[in-house]
N, C-alpha and C positions, 0 to 999 in steps of 0.2 A: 409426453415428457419421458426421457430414458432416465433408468434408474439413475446412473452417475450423475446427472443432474442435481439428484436432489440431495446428495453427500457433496456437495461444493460446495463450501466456508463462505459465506458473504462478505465484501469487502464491503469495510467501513469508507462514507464518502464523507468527509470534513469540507466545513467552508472555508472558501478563499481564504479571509480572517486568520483562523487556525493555521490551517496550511503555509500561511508565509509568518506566524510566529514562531510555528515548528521551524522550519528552514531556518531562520534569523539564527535559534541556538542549534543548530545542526543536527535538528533532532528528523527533520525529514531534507528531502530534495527530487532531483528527476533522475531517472532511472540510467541515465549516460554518467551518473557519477558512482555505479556502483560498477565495480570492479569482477565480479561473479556472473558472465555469461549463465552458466547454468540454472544458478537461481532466478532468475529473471524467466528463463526457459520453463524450470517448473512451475512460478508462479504462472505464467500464460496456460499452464495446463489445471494446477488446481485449483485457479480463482476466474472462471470465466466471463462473470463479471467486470472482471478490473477492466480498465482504459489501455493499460500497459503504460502509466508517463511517469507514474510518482511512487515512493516508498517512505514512510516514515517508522523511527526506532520509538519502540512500546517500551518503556523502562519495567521491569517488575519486581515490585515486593518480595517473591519466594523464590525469584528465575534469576539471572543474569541481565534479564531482557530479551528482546527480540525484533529483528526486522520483516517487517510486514507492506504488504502492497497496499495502498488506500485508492481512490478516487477523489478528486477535488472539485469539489460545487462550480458550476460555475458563476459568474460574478452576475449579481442584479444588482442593476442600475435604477 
């Protein structure tokens, strides 16, 4: 494992569930609705885990907030 590996931030993966009550209040979605080529570009560099499909807004207490790349479960049936 090369050092850079092990400095990459783990994306959190939420289930289905979540993920589409996030979406409902626009608090996430899919990555064709964000506007910022770039950031999209970085997150595939500093989150190597992500999927690359979805993004959800982290609101914060002491911050403004923040968007972040998540992963989404996939659905059991």
């Amino acid at each position: 494992m090369s050092p850079l590996a092990t400095l990459a931030t783990p994306v959190d993966t939420v289930t289905r569930h979540k993920y589409e009550r996030l979406q409902y209040t626009g608090s996430a979605g899919v990555i064709a609705s964000l506007e910022d080529p770039r950031l999209v570009g970085r997150w595939h560099t500093d989150f190597p885990d992500w999927h690359g499909e979805h993004w959800a807004f982290e609101a914060g207490t002491a911050s403004p907030g923040r968007l972040r790349p998540i992963n989404v479960a996939v659905r059991q049936s």
